[in-house]
N, C-alpha and C positions, 0 to 999 in steps of 0.2 A: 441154457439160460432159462430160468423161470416165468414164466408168462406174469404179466404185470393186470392188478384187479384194475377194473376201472375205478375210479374215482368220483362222489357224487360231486354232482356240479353245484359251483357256488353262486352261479350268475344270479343277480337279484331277481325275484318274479314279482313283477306286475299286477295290484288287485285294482277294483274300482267299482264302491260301494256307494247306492243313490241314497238317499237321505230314507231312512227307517226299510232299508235293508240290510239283512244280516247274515250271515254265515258262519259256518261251524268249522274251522282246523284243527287238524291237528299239527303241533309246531313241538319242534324240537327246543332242547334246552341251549340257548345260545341264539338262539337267531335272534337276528335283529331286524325291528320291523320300524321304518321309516315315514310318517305319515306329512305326504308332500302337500296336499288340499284338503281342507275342510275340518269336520270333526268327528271322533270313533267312540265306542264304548265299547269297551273289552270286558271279556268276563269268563271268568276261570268258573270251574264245579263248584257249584253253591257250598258254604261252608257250614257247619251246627252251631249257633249259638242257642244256647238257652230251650234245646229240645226242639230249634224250629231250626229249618232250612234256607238260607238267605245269601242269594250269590252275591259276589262283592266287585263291581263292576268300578273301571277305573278309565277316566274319559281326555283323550289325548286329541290334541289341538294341530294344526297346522304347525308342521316343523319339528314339531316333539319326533324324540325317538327312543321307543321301549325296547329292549334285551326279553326276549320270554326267560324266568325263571326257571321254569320246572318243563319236561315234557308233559304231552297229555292234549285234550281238547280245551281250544278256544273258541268263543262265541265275539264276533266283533255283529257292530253294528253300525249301519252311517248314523248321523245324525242330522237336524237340518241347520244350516250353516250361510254364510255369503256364497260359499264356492257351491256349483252343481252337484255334484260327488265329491265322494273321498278318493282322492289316490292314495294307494300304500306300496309299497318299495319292501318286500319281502326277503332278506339276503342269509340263505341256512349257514348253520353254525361251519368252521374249516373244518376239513378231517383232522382228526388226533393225529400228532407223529407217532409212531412207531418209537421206542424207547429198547434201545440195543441194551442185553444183561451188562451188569457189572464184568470187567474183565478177571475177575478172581473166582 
């Protein structure tokens, strides 16, 4: 019998970011990030508009919930808000199935 890989774990992880602190991830493509309290400002690698460098940050609210598009580094930051901190609810993308060849 073939020994079986482990599997990465899907359980959601737990962040919690005080108002004008920030952190750097890296997040796969597919995860879903859950923003339980407060508010966040994300921000992917600055992009080139017009020869100049300008990152393009997108600001998500108590309840919202963002899919990362692409893999790569994200930049999240609290914001200051009613709520203390931000919680986030991190849940990485399912494993891929395995896809059996055509029978022919």
């Amino acid at each position: 019998m073939p020994a079986r890989l482990p599997q990465p774990s899907t359980a959601p992880q737990e962040l919690e970011l005080a108002a004008g602190q920030a952190l750097m991830l890296k997040l796969a493509r597919g995860t879903v990030m859950h923003l339980q309290t407060g508010v966040v400002d994300v921000e992917d690698a600055p992009a080139l508009w017009a020869d100049q460098c300008w990152p393009q940050p997108r600001r998500f609210r108590s309840g919202e919930v963002w899919i990362v598009p692409r893999t790569g580094w994200w930049r999240l930051e609290g914001r200051v808000s009613r709520d203390p901190a931000c919680r986030i609810s991190a849940r990485p993308p399912a494993a891929r199935r395995s896809r059996l060849p055509p029978p022919y």
